[in-house]
N, C-alpha and C positions, 0 to 999 in steps of 0.2 A: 850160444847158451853160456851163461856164467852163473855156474854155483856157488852160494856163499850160505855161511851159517851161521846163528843163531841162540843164545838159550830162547828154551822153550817159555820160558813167563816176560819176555819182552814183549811178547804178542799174544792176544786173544781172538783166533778167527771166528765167525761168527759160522757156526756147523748147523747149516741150516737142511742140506739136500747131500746124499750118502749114496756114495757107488759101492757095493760090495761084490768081493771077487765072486765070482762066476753071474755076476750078472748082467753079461754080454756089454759092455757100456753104455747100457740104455736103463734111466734109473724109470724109465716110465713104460716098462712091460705089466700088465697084466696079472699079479698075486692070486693064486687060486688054494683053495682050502685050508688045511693047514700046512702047508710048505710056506703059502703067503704072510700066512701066520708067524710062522717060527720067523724068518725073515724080517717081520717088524719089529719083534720081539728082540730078535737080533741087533738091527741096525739102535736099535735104541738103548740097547747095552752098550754096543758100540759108541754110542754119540756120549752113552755118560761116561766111559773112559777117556774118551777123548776129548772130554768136559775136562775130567778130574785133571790126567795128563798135563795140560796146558799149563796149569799151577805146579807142574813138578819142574824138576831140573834138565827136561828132554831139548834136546839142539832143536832150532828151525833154521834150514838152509833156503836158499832163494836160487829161483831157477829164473834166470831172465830167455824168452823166447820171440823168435818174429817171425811173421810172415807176409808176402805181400797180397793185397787186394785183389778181388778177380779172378783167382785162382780157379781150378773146378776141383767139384769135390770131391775128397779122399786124397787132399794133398798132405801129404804128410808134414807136420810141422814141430815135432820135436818128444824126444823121451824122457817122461818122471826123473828116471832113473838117472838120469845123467843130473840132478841136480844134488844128490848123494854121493858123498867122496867113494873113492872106488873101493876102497874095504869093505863098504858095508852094501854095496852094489851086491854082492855076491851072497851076502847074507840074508836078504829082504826077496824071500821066496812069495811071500802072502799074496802079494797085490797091495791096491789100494784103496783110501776112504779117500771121497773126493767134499770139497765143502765151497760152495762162492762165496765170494768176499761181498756182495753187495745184493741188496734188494732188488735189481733192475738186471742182472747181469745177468744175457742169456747165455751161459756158457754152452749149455748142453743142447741150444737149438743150434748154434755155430759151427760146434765142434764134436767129435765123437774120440769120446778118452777111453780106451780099454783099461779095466780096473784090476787087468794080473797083471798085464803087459808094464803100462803107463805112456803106450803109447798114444799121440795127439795126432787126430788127422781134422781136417775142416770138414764137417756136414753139406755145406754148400758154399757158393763164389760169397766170399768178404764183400764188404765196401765200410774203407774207414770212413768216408763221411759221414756214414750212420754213424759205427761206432771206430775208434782207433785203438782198444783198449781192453782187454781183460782180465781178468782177475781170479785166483781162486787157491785152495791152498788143499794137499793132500797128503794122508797120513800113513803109515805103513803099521805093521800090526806090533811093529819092536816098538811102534813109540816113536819114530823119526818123523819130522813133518817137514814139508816141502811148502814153499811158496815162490803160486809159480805164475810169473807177469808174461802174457802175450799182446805181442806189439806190431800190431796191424797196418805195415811200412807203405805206405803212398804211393801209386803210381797215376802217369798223365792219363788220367781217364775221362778229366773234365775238360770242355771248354770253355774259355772266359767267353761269359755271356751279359747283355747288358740289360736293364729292366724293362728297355722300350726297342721294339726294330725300327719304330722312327721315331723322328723327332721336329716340329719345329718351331722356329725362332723367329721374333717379328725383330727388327734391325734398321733403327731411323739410318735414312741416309745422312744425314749428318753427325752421326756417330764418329766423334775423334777416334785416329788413329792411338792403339795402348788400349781401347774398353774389349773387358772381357767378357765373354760369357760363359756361365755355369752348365755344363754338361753335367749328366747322371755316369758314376763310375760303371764302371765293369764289374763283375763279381767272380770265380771260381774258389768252387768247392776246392778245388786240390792246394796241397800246402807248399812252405820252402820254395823250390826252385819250378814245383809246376804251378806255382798260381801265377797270380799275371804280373810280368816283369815291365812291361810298358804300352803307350799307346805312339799309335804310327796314325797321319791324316793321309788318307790314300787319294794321291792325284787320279783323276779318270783318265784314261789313255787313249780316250777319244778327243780327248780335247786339243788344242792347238797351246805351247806354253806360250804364257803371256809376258811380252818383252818386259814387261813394267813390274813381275814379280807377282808372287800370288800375296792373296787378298786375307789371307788367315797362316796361321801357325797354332799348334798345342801346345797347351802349356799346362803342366802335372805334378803335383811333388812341391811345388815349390818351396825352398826354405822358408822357414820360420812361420811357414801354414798348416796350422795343425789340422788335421780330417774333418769335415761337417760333421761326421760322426763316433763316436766310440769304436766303433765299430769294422770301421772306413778302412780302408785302404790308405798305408802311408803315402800312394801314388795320386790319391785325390787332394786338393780339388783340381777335377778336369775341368779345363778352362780353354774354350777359343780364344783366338786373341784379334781383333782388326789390327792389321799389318798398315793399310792405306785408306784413301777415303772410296766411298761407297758410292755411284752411281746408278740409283733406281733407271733412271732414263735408257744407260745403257745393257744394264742388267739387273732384270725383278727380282730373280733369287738365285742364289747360291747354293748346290745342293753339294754336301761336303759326305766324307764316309770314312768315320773313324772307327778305327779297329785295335783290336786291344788281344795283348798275345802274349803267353808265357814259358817258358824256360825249357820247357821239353824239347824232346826229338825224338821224330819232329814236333815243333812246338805247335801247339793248338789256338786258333784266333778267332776272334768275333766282333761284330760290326754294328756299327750305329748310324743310320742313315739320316743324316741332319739336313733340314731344307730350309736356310737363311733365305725368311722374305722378307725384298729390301722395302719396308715402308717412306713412303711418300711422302719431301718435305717440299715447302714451297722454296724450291733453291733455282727457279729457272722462270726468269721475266718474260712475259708475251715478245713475240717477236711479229714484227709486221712483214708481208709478203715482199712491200717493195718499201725501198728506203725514200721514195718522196712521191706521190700521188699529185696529177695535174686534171685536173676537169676544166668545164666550160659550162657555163649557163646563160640565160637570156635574161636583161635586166627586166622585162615585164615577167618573167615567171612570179606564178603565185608561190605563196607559202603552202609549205608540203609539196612541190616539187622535188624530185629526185637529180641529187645532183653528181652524185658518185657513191662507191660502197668501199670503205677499207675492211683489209680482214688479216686480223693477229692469231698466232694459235699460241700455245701454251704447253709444253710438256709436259708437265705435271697432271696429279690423278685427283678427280674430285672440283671441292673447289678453289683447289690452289692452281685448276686448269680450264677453270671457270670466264672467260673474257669478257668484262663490262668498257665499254666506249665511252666516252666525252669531251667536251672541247675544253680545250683551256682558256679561261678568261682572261681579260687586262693584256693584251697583245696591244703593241705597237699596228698604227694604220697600215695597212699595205700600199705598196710599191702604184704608183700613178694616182693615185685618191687626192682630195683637194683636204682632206681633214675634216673629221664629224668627230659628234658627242658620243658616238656609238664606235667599238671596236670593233675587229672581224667574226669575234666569237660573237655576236649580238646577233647577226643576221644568218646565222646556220645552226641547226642541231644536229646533232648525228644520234639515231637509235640505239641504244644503251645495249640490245643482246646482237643483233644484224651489221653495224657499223654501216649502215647508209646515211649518206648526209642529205639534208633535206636543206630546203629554203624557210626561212622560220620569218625573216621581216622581208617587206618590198626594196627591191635592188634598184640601185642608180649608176647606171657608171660612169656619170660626168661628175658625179661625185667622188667615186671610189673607182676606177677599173679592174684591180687587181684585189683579192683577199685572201690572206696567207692564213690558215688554220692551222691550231697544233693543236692531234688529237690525241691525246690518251688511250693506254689499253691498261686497264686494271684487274689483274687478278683476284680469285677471292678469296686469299690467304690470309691469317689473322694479322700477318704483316706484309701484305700485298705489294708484289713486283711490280710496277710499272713500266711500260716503253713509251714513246714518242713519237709521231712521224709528222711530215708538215703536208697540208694539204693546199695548193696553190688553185684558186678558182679563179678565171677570166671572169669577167660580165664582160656577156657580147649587148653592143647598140643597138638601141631601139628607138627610131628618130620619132618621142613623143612628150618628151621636157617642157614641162609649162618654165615660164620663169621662174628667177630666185629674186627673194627680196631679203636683204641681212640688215640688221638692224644693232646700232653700237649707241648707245645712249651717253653721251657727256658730262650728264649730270653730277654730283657728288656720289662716290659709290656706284655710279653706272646703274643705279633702279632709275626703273622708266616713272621719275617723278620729278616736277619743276616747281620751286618756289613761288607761292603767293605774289612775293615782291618782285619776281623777274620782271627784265622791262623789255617794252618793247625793240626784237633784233636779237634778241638771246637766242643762242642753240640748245638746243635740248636731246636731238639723236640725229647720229650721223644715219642714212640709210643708202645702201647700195647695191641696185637691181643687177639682176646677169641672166643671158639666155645661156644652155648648155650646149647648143646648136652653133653659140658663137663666143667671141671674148669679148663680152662688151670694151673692157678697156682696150682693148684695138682698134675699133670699129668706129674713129672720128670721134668731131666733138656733140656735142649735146644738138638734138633738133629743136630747143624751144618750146614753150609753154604753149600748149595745144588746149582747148578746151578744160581749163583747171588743171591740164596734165601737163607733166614734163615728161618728153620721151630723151632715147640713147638708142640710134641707131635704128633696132628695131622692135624696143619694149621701150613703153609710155609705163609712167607712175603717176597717180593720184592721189588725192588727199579725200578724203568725206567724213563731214564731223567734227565737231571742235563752234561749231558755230563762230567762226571767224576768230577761234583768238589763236589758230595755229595757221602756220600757211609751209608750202615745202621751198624750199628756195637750191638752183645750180650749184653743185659744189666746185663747178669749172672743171672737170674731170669728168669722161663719160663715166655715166652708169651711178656717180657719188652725187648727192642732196644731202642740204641739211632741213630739219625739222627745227622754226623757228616761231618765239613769240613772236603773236599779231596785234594782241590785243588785251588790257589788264586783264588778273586774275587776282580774286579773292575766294578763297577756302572757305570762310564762311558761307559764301553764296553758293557755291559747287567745288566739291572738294575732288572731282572726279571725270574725266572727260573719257568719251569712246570713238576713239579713232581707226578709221581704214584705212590700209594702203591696196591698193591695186594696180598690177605688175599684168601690162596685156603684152603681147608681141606681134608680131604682123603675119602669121602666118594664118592658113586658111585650113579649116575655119583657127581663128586665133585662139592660143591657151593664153590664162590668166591665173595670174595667184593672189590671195588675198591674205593681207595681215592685220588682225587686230591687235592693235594697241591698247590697254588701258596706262591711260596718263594718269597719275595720282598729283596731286596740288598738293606742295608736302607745308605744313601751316609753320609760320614766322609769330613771333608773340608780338602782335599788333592789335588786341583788346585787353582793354581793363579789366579790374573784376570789377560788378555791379552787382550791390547788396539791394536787397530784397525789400528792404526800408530806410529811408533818408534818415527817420527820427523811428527810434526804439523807447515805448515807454514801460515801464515797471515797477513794482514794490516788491516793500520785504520787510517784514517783521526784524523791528532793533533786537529782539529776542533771537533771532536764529542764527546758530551754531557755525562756527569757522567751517568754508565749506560747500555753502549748501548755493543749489545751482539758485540762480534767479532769472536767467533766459538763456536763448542761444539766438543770434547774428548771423543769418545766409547769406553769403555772394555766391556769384556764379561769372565763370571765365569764359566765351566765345571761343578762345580757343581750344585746338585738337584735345578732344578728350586722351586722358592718358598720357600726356606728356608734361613736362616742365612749363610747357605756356599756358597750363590751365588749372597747375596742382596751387592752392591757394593757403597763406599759414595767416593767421589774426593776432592783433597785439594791441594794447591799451596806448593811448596817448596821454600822456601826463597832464594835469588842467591843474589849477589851485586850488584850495580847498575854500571851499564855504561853511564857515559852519556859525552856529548861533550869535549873534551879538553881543542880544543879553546874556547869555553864559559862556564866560571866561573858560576857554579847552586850554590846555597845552595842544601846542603848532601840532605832535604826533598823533595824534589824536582825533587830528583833519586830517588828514594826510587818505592815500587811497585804501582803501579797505575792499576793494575787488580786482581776481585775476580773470584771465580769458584762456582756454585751452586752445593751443597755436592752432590745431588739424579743424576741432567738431566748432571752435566759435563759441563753445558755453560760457557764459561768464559766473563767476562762483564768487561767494565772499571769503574773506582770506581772514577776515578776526571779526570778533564782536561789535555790534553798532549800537548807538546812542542816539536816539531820537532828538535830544534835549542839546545835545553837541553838534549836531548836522540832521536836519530836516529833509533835505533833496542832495541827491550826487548827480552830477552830471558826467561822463563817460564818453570818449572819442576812440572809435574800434576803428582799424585799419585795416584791410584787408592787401596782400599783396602777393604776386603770381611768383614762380622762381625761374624763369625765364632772367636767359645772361642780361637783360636791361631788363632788370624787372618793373609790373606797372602798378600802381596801387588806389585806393578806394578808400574815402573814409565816412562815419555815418554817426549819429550821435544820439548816446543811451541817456536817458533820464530815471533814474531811481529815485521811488518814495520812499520813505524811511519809515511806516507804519510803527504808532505808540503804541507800547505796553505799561501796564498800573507797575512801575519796576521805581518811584519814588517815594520818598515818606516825606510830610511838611518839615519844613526845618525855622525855628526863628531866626531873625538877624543878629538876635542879642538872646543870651542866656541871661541876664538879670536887666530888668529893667527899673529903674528909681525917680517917683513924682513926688511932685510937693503942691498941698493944695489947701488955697486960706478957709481956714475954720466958718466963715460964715458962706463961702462962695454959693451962689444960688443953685438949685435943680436945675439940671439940666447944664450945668455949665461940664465943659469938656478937659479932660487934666491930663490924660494918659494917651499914645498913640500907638500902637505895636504892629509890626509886620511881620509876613512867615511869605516863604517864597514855596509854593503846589496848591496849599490848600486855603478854606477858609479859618477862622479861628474861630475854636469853640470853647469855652469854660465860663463859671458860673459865677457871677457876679458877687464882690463878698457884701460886708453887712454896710447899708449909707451908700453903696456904689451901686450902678447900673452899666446896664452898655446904651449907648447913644441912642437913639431913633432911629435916627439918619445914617450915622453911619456905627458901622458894627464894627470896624477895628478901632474906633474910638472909647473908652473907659468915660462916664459924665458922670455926676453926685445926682 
């Protein structure tokens, strides 16, 4: 307790609720007749003195008191009296008027104040977390007032408790080591040294410790992180922390158990049961059972035969553990093969979910014995793991190999096609037969021309087709021939020839193979072009416009459409000019007055024409191929020149002057005039006439 004092008008308590002595400490007894009467009547005299009071110059002393939480009731927790210096202890016989300080303040359900006494005892067990605090001030009848604080001292009655008893966390396993995670704080009611002084991660004791360290640590408090909330705890944010990297594979979840504990004794703790499930990345490639796979097959198995089955697994969840199959393409030939157009991948599939290899084309193994596969295992991760393994297949023999017949053509470019002009003895493809059963180049020299055939050992080759102008001729080496001109070729006759080869062998009954050739005649510019007419005739109006078409000129080329021996361009040949006798032109004036368009052959006029100047044009069109020796055509145009009324007469003289004797007889002739278009017309003057006979004559 600490007493201290006052004047009386530094404060105004608010006298709301009045103990008056002898009323047992309980201001809520029961008032009957008039005794309950006189008693309000009282207390409310009482409340206006002690209204008035307040404004005078009466001390207020201060009684500080505490007690702790929990208690049971009728503990005692401290006397009025002692908050009045001891002189006047002895003089304040009255009792007291008791008053709260606040609207909310249950003093009198708390507490039980005897109002002679002034003693305080607690009504029932405290809990500061309700309230920590009380308030209330009491008056004596001299005029002395007391204000007196009760302070409701903490004890560890709380345990730190947390918002959830579990919790949990999804957790990529590829989570870097340093990423935190946000745990929910703890909370306790209790204050200073019993709320919560920290968090501990409690290892299970079942467990084995882990050489490599563990996989988490807490982390609480951290400097310079202020609370998620106002509120918070300066010990939050609670934060796991990954120590190392995470392995779903080896372990799915983590179940961790943090506990939170403060300052008592014993100090009180509480738990948070966290279950880190480690989610699933794709961090782990298919792995195959055996690192290299060997089968066997028969070279007649069909397609869709079974030929072996690989199998990958995947440790991953989902579809990052997902295994798709297939082979890889573009591989090198395998190991004993004579070399094809087709790789190992060509002739095997393997099933996409099963990994069984299958037969996908028909097998040879005097072509290929050995076929090395490399198959794939694909995960279905959005960035998919792959592995590899090689799969080695035999083809076993199966003694039923027709012949081979290969075919290398010498020609330019190696297309199976021979020039027009080739001459008789030319090669045109080398070909060369082979049994699988033997090496024909081993196996001696050639047996000679058998019926049309040549054989090697023990496969005959023949020729059918071509109508005599191919024949096969020894190439002095068993098993090699060349394919030779027999006989001219023209392209324009047959641009195309269909030849057979036929590859028997001697076995019983005999296999045979057969090869069509198409021979193409590839065309030489050895035709002209030839125009459509020797002699081209046409008109055109002297009146029409620079320009304007007046024919078009056809050749046609024999040779290969679409090439240079047949694309054909036209052009004017220069001639002299002709043009009128009797009217005197300038030489430019003769000169050509039509072009031809190189491609269509149109011929057009190039300026304006004059009937009167040139009557007839004659015209020499050339036509010529563009073949590297190119060959050319020429054919000849005749243009009319069609008149138009486009002149006016003209005299040869502007004044004309006659002299004629006075008596000359009728009919004598004096005057002659000419006009060059028309005839002459005007009207005879006075004593004149015009001739009889002739009308450009003037007679008397």
């Amino acid at each position: 307790m600490s007493p201290s004092g006052r004047r009386m008008g530094e404060g105004r308590p608010a006298w709301k609720r009045l103990l008056l002595p002898g009323s047992g400490g309980s201001p809520r007894g029961r008032q009957g007749g008039g005794a309950g009467a006189q008693r309000v009547l009282l207390g409310l005299c009482v409340h206006a003195w002690l209204w008035a009071a307040s404004g005078s110059s009466a001390q207020v002393f201060n009684l500080s008191l505490s007690v702790d939480e929990g208690l049971p009731p009728d503990t005692l927790v401290g006397d009025i009296r002692a908050g009045l210096p001891a002189t006047q202890q002895q003089q304040e016989k009255g009792g007291f008027f008791l008053s709260e300080d606040s609207d909310d303040s249950p003093l009198l359900d708390d507490f039980q104040v005897h109002p002679d006494t002034g003693i305080i005892r607690t009504a029932r067990r405290l809990d500061r977390e309700q309230r920590d605090h009380y308030s209330f001030v009491a008056a004596t009848l001299l005029g002395a007032v007391v204000q007196v604080e009760i302070q409701v001292n903490d004890v560890n009655d709380h345990s730190p408790r947390f918002p959830l008893d579990s919790l949990q966390l999804n957790v990529s396993e590829l989570s870097p080591p340093g990423t935190a995670f946000r745990l929910p704080g703890a909370r306790d009611p209790d204050a200073g040294l019993f709320s919560i002084q920290g968090y501990t991660l409690v290892q299970p004791s079942n467990l084995p410790e882990d050489p490599a360290g563990p996989f988490f640590q807490l982390r609480y408090g951290a400097p310079g992180s202020p609370p998620s909330l106002p509120s918070s705890s300066p010990l939050e944010p609670l934060d796991v922390v990954l120590l190392r990297r995470l392995d779903r594979e080896a372990v799915a979840a983590h179940e961790l158990q943090i506990e939170a504990w403060d300052g008592g004794l014993p100090r009180r703790t509480g738990r948070l049961r966290v279950e880190l499930r480690v989610l699933d990345e794709n961090d782990n490639p298919p792995v195959f059972e055996e690192s290299e796979y060997r089968a066997a097959v028969r070279e007649d198995a069909r397609p869709g035969t079974e030929v072996c089955r690989v199998r990958a697994t995947d440790r991953d969840l989902g579809p990052n553990g997902h295994v798709r199959y297939s082979i890889r393409s573009r591989q090198a030939p395998g190991a004993g093969g004579s070399g094809g157009t087709l790789d190992d991948a060509a002739y095997f599939v393997v099933e996409e979910l099963s990994g069984v290899v299958r037969v996908h084309r028909p097998l040879d193994r005097e072509a290929q014995a050995w076929h090395q596969l490399v198959v794939e295992a694909r995960d279905g991760g959005a960035e998919p793991e792959v592995a590899t393994v090689r799969v080695s297949i035999a083809v076993l023999d199966v003694n039923d190999n027709p012949p081979a017949i290969h075919l290398l053509f010498l020609t330019e470019g190696g297309a199976a096609s021979v020039f027009e002009g080739a001459r008789v003895g030319d090669y045109v493809a080398r070909v060369s037969v082979s049994d699988a059963e033997g090496d024909p180049e081993k196996e001696g020299e050639a047996a000679g021309e058998l019926d049309g055939g040549l054989g090697v050992g023990s496969v005959s080759l023949t020729l059918e087709g071509g109508e005599g102008a191919f024949v096969l001729r020894s190439g002095g080496s068993p098993g090699v021939f060349f394919l030779c001109v027999e006989g001219p070729l023209d392209r324009e006759s047959r641009d195309l020839y269909d030849l057979r080869l036929v590859a028997t062998d001697a076995g019983s009954p005999p296999l045979s193979t057969e090869e069509t050739l198409l021979l193409r005649v590839a065309d030489l510019n050895d035709q002209p072009p030839v125009f459509s007419q020797k002699h081209y005739w046409a008109s055109v109006s002297e009146a029409a416009a620079p320009g304007t078409m007046v024919l078009c000129v056809s050749a046609s080329d024999a040779d290969e459409p679409g090439t240079d021996h047949a694309r054909l361009r036209y052009a004017l040949l220069p001639l002299p000019a002709l043009c009128n006798p009797e009217t005197p032109r300038p030489p430019a004036e003769c000169g050509p007055s039509f072009s031809i368009d190189p491609e269509s052959g149109v011929i057009s006029t190039t300026r304006s024409l004059d009937r009167e100047a040139q009557e007839a044009i004659e015209l020499r069109v050339v036509a010529h191929d563009l073949g590297e020796a190119p060959l050319s055509a020429t054919c000849l145009v005749s243009i009319a020149v069609d008149d138009v009324n486009d002149n006016e007469p003209v005299f040869l003289k502007q004044v004309y002057n006659a002299t004629l004797p006075e008596h000359a007889p009728v009919g004598h002739c004096f005057l002659q005039v000419s006009t060059s278009g028309l005839r002459i017309k005007g009207r005879p003057g006075k004593g004149w006439r015009r001739c009889k006979f002739r009308k450009d004559f003037f007679c008397v």
